[in-house]
C-alpha positions in Angstrom: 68.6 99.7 115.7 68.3 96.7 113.2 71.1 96.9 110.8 69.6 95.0 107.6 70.6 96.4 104.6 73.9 95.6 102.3 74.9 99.0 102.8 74.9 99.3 106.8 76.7 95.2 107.0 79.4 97.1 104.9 80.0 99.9 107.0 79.8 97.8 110.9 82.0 95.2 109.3 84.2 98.4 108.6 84.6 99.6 111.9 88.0 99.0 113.1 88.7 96.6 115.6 91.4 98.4 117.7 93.1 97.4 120.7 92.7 100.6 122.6 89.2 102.6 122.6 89.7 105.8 120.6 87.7 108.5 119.0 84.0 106.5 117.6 84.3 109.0 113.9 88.0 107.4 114.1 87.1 103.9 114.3 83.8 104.4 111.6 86.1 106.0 109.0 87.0 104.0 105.8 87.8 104.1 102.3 84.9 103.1 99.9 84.7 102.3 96.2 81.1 103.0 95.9 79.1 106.3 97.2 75.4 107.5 96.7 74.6 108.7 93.7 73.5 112.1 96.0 75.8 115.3 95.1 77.3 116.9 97.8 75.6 119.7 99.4 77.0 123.2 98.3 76.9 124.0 102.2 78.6 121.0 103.2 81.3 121.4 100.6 81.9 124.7 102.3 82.2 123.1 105.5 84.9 120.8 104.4 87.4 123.3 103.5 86.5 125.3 106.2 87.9 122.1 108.2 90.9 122.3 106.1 91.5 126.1 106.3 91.9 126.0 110.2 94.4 123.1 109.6 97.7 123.5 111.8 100.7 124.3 109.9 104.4 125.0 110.1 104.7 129.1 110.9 100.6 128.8 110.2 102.0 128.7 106.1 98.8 127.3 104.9 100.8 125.8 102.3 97.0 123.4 100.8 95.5 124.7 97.8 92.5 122.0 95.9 90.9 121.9 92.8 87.6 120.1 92.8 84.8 118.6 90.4 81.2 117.7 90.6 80.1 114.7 88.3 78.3 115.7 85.0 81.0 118.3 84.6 84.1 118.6 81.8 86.3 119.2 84.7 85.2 115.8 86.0 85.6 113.7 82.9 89.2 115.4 82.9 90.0 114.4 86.6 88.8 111.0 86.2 91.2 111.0 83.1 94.5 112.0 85.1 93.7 108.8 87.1 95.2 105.6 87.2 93.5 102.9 85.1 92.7 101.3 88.2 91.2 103.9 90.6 89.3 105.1 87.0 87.4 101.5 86.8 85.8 102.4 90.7 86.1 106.7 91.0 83.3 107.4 88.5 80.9 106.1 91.3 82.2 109.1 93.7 79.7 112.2 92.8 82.9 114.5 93.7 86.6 114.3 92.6 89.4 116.5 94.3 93.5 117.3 93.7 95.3 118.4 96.4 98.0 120.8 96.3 100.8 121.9 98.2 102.8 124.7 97.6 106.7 123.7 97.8 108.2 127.3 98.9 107.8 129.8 101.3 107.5 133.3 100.5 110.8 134.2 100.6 111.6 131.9 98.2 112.7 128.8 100.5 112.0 125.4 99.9 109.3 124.8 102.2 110.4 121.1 103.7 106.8 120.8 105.9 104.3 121.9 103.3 103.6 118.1 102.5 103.3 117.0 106.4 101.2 120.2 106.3 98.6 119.0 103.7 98.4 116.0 105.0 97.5 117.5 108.4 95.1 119.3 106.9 93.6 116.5 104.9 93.1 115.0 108.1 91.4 117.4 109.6 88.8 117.7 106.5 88.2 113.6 106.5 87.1 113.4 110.2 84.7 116.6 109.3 83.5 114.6 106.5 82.9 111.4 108.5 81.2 113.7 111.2 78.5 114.5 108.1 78.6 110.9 106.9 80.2 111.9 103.9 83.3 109.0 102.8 86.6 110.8 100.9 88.9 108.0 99.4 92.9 109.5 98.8 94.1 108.4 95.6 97.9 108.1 95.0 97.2 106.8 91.8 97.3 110.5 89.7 99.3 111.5 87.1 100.3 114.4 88.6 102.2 116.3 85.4 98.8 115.7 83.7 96.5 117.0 86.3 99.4 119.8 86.6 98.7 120.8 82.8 94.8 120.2 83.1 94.2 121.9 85.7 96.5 125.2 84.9 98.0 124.9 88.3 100.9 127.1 88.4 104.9 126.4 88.9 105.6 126.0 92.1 103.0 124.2 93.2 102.6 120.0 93.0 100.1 117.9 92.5 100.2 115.3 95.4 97.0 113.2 94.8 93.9 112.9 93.8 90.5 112.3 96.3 87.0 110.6 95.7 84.2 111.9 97.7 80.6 111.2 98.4 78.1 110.3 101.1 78.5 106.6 102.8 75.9 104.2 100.6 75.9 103.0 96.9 75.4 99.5 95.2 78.1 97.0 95.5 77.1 95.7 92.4 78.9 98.4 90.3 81.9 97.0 91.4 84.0 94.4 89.9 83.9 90.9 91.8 87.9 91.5 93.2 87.0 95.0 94.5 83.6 94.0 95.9 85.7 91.6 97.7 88.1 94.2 98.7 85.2 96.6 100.3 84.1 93.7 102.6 87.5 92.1 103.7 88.4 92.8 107.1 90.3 95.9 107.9 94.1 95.8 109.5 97.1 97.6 110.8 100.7 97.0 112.1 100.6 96.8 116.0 102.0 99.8 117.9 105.4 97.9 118.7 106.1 97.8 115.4 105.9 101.6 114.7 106.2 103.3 118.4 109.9 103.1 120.6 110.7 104.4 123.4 113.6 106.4 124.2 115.3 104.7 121.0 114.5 103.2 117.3 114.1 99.3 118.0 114.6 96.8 114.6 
């Protein structure tokens, strides 16, 4: 296969280059500004929460909860406006906005200390599903969370954590500004293993 198009140059320049061979929907998965203008198939939605609902969690709390939005909606327009100023110049290109939510105590009234690794377990497990139906999510920590909180009539006890862009892989450059089109074709990175992973005991 030919790779010609902007669009495909964008995504192999995105593979990761990683020093030991992993898992290929791993290595394709990034973070784009710019999506097709397609919506999201209603079936394929389903599918990504289905990802999420079997989601390992601490005493299997389920602890997630999401609110989503389809562009062209009143819900959208007030997603996009809980957003940062930044992530609201590039997120109107995403045909589908999300807030995930975690609820902070058990049952019994506890706080519950894992339901934040939980979500992001689960959000895990709902990106690779999406990259497995070539569809891109984006996390956004830039959400004002006691806005979307008020929005959004989500109920005490549960918190905002942030916000998500989603959308199948494609889109035009172009409707980015010059520094972020930069930013989608710069070559991906991460910290080396030594600097994250000890043995036996924490090294400086």
């Amino acid at each position: 296969m030919i790779l010609t198009t902007e669009e495909d140059q964008i995504r192999l320049g995105n593979i990761a280059d990683n020093d030991y061979e992993i898992y290929a929907l791993l290595k394709q998965r990034y973070s784009p500004r710019i999506f097709k203008e397609e919506k999201i198939d209603s079936e394929q939605i389903k599918q990504l929460f289905e990802a999420a609902r079997w989601s390992a969690s601490s005493f299997n709390r389920q602890p997630w909860r999401f609110v989503y939005a389809e562009k062209g909606s009143k819900e959208y327009d007030k997603m996009v406006d809980c957003l940062s100023e930044f992530n609201q110049s590039w997120a109107v290109n995403a045909p589908m906005l999300m807030l995930a939510i975690y609820k902070e105590n058990t049952d019994d009234g506890k706080e519950n200390f894992h339901a934040l690794h939980d979500l992001g377990l689960c959000l895990g497990n709902m990106t690779v599903q999406a990259q497995y139906m070539d569809i891109a999510l984006h996390h956004m920590a830039g959400v004002d969370w006691k806005k979307a909180q008020k929005s959004f009539n989500v109920p005490k006890g549960y918190h905002v954590s942030s916000a998500i862009a989603l959308g199948y892989y494609g889109g035009d450059i172009e409707d980015l500004s010059d520094d972020l089109q930069e930013n989608e074709t710069t070559k991906r990175t991460r910290i080396p293993q030594k600097d994250f992973v000890f043995k036996g005991k924490w090294k400086d």
